[in-house]
C-alpha positions as protocol buffer text, in pm:
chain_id: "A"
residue {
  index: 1
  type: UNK
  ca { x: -2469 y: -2046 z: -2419 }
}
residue {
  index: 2
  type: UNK
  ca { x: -2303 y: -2378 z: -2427 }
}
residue {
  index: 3
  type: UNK
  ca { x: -2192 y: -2583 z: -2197 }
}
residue {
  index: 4
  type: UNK
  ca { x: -1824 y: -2615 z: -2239 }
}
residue {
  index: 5
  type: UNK
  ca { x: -1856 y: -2190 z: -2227 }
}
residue {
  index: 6
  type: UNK
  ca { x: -2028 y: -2162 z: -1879 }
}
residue {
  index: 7
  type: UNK
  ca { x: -1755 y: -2401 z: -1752 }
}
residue {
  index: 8
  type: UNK
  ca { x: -1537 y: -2200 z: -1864 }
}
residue {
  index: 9
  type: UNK
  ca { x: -1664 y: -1859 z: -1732 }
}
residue {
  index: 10
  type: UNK
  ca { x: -1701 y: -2081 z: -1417 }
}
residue {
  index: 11
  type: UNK
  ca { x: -1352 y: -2173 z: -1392 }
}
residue {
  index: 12
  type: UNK
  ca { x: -1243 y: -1812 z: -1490 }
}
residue {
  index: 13
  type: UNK
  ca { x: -1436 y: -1689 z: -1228 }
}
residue {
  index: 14
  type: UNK
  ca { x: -1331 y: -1895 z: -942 }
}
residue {
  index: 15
  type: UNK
  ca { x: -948 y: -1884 z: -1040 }
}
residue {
  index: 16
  type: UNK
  ca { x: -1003 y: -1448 z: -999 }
}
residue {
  index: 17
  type: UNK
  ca { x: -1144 y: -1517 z: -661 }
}
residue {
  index: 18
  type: UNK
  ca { x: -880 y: -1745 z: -514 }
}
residue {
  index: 19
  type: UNK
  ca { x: -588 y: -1480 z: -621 }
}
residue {
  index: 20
  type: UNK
  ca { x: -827 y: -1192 z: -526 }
}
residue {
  index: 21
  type: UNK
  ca { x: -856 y: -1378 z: -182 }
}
residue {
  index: 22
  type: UNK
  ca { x: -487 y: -1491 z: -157 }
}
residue {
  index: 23
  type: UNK
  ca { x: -357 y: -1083 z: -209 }
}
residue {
  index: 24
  type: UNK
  ca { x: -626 y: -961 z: -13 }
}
residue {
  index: 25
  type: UNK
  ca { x: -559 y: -1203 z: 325 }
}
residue {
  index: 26
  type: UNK
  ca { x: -190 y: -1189 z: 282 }
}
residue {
  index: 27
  type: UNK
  ca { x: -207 y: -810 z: 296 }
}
residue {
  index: 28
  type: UNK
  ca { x: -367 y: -863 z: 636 }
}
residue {
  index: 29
  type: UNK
  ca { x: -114 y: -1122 z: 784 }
}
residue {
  index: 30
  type: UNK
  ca { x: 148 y: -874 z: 696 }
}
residue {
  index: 31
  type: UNK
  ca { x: 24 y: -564 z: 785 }
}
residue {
  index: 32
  type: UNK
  ca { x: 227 y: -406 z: 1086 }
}
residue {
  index: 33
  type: UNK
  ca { x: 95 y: -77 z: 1289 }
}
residue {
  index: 34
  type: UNK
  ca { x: 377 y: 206 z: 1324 }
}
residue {
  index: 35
  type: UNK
  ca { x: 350 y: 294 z: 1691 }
}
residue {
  index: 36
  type: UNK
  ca { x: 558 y: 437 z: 1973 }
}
residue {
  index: 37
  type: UNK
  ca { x: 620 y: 278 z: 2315 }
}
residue {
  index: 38
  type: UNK
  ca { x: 351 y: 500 z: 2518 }
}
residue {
  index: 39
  type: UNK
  ca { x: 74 y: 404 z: 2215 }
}
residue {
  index: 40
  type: UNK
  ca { x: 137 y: 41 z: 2285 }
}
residue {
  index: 41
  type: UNK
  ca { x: 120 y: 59 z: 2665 }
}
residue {
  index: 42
  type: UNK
  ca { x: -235 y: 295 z: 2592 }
}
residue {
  index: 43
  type: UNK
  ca { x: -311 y: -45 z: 2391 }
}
residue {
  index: 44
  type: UNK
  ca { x: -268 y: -289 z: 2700 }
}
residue {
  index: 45
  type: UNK
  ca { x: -458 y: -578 z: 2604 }
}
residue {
  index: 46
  type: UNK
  ca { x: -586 y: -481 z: 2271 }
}
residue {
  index: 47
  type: UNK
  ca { x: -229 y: -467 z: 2158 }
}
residue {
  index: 48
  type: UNK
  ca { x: -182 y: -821 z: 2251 }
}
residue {
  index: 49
  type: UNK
  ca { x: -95 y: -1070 z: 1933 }
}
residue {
  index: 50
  type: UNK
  ca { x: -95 y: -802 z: 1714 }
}
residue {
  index: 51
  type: UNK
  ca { x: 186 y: -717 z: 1443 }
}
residue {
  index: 52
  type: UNK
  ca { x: 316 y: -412 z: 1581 }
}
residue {
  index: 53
  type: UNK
  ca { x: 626 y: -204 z: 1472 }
}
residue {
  index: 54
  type: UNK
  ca { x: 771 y: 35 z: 1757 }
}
residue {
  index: 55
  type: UNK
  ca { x: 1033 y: 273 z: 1754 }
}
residue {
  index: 56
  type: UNK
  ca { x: 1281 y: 417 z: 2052 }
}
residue {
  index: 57
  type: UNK
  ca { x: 1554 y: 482 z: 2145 }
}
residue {
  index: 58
  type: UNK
  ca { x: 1791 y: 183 z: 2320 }
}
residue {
  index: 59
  type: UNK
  ca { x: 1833 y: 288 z: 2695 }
}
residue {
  index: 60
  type: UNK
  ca { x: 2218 y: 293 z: 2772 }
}
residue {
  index: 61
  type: UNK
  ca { x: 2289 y: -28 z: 3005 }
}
residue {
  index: 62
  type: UNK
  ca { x: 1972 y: -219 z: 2970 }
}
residue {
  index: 63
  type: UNK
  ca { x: 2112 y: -474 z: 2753 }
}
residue {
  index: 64
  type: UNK
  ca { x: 2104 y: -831 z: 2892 }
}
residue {
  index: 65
  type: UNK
  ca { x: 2241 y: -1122 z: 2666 }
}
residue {
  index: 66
  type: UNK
  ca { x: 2123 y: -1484 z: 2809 }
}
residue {
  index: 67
  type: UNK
  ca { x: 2437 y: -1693 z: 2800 }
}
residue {
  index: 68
  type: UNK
  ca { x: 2517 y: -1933 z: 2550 }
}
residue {
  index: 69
  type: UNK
  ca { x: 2243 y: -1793 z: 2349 }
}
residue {
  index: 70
  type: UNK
  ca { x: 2182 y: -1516 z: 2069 }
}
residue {
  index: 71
  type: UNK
  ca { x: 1871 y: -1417 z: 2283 }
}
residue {
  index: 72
  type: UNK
  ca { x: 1873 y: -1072 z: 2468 }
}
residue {
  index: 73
  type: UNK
  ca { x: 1635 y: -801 z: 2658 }
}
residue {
  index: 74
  type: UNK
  ca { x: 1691 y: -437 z: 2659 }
}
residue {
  index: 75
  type: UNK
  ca { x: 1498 y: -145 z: 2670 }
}
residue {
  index: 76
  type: UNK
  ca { x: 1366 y: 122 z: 2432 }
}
residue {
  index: 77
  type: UNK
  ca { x: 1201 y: 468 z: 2539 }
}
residue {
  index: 78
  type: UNK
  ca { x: 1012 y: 717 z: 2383 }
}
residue {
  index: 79
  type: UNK
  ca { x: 888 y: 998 z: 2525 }
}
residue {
  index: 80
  type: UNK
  ca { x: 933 y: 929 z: 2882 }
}
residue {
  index: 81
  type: UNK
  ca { x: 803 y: 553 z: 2841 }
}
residue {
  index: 82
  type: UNK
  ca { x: 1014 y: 265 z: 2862 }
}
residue {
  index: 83
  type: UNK
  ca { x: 925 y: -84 z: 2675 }
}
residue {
  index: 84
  type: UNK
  ca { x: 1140 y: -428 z: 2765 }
}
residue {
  index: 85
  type: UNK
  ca { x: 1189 y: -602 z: 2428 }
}
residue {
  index: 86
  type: UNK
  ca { x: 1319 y: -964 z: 2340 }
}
residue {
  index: 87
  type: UNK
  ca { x: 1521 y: -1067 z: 2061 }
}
residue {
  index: 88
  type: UNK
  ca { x: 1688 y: -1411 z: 1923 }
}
residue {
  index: 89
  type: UNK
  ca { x: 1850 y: -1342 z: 1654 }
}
residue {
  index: 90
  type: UNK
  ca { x: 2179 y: -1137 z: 1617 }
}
residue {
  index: 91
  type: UNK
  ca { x: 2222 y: -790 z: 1702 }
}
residue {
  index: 92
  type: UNK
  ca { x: 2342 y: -555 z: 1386 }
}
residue {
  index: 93
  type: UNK
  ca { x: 2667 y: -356 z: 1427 }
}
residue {
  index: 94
  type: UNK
  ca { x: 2495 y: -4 z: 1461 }
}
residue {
  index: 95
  type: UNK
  ca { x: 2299 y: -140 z: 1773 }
}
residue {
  index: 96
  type: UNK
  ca { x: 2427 y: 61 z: 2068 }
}
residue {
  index: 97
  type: UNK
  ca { x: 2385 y: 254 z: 2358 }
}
residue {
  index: 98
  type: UNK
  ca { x: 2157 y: 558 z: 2257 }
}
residue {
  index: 99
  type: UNK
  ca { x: 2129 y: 426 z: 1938 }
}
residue {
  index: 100
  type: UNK
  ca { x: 1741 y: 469 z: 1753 }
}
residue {
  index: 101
  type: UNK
  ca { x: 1616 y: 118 z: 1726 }
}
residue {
  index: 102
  type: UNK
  ca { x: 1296 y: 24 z: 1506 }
}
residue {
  index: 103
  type: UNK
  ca { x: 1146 y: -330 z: 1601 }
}
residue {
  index: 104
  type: UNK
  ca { x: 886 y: -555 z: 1489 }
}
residue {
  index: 105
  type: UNK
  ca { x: 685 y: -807 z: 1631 }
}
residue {
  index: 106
  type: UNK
  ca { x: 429 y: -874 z: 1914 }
}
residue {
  index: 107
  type: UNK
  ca { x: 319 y: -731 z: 2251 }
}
residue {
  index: 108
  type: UNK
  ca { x: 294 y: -1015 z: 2508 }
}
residue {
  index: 109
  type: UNK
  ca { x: 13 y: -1021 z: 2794 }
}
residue {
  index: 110
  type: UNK
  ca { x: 362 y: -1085 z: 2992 }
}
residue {
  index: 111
  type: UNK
  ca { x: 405 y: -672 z: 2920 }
}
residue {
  index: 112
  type: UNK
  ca { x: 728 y: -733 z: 2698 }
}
residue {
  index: 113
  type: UNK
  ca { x: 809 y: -693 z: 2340 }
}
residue {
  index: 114
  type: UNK
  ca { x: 859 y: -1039 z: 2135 }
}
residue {
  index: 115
  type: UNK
  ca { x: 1104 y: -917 z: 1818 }
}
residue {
  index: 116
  type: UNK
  ca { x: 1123 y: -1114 z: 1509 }
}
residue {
  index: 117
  type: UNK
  ca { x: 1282 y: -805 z: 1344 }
}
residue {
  index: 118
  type: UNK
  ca { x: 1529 y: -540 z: 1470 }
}
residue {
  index: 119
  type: UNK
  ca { x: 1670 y: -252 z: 1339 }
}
residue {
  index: 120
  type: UNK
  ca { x: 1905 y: 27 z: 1451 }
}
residue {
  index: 121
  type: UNK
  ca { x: 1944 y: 370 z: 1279 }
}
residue {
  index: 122
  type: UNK
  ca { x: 2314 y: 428 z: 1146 }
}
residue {
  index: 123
  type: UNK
  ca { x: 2413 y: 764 z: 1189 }
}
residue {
  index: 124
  type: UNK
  ca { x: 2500 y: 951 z: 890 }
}
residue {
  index: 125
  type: UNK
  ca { x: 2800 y: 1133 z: 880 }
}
residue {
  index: 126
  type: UNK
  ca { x: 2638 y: 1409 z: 691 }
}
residue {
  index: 127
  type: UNK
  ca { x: 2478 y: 1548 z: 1021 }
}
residue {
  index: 128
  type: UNK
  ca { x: 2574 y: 1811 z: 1156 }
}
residue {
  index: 129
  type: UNK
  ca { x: 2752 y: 1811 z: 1515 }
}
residue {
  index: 130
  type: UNK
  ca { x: 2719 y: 2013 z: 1792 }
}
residue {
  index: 131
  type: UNK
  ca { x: 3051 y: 2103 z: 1871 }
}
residue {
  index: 132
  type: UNK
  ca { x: 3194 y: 2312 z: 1556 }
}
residue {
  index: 133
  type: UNK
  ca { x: 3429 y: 2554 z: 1630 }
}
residue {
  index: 134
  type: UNK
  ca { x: 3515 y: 2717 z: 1305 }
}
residue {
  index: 135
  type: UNK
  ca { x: 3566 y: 3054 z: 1481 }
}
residue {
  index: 136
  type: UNK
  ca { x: 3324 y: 3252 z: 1218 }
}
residue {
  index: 137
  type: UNK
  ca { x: 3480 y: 3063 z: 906 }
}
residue {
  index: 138
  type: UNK
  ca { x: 3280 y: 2953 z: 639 }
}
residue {
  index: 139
  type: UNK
  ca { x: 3277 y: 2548 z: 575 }
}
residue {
  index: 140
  type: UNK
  ca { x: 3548 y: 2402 z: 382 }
}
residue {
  index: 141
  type: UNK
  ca { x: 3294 y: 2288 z: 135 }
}
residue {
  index: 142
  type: UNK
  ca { x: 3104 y: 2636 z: 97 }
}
residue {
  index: 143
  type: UNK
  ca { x: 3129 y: 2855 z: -157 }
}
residue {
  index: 144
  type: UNK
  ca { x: 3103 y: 3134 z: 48 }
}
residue {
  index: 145
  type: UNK
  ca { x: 3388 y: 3416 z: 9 }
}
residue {
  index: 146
  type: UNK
  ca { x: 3441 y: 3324 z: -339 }
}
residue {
  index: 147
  type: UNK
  ca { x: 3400 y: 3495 z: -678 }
}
């Protein structure tokens, strides 16, 4: 083999392991863990730095707004537990009282929530609600009754 072939092969080779390394470590940096707010209290310490996504629901009256700033606390709870998160950026429309609320970001040794992301779930107004009263009549939308 010649020369100007093994650099070649050489440079081939070393241009496959940079972008092998580049998708592989960027995978990691961007991976987030899906957990609720009792997991990442079970975590303590170990969930400390970590890209985390959690999910509750926003406790009614636990939102604080810092004045003259975007920044804000509030609380989300799942299954009993409650977990105080911080966010600086701004709040969407569908964030309310009750509403379910999907963050991301990093558990602090100070035993709060750093957000970088926030969502909150829109309710869809094809769910069903509690209170129908269509006294034993079928849906307007069913095709129930008809031939």
């Amino acid at each position: 083999m010649n020369s100007k072939k093994i650099k070649i092969a050489f440079s081939f080779t070393v241009v496959v392991g940079l972008v092998v390394w580049l998708v592989v470590s960027g995978f990691n940096d961007n991976m987030r863990y899906y957990v609720g707010v009792k997991e990442v209290k079970a975590m303590s310490s170990d969930a400390y730095g970590k890209g985390l996504r959690v999910r509750g629901q926003l406790v009614p009256g636990s939102l604080v707004r810092k004045s003259k700033s975007l920044e804000v606390s509030f609380l989300i709870e799942d299954q009993g537990e409650q977990l105080e998160v911080h966010y600086a950026k701004e709040l969407p429309d569908t964030f309310k009282d009750g509403a379910e609320v999907l963050v991301e970001g990093k558990y602090t040794p100070e035993g709060y929530f750093d957000a970088q992301m926030l969502m909150a779930k829109c309710p869809s107004k094809y769910e069903s609600t509690d209170d129908y009263s269509g006294g034993g009549q079928p849906a307007p939308y069913s095709k129930e009754g008809t031939n």
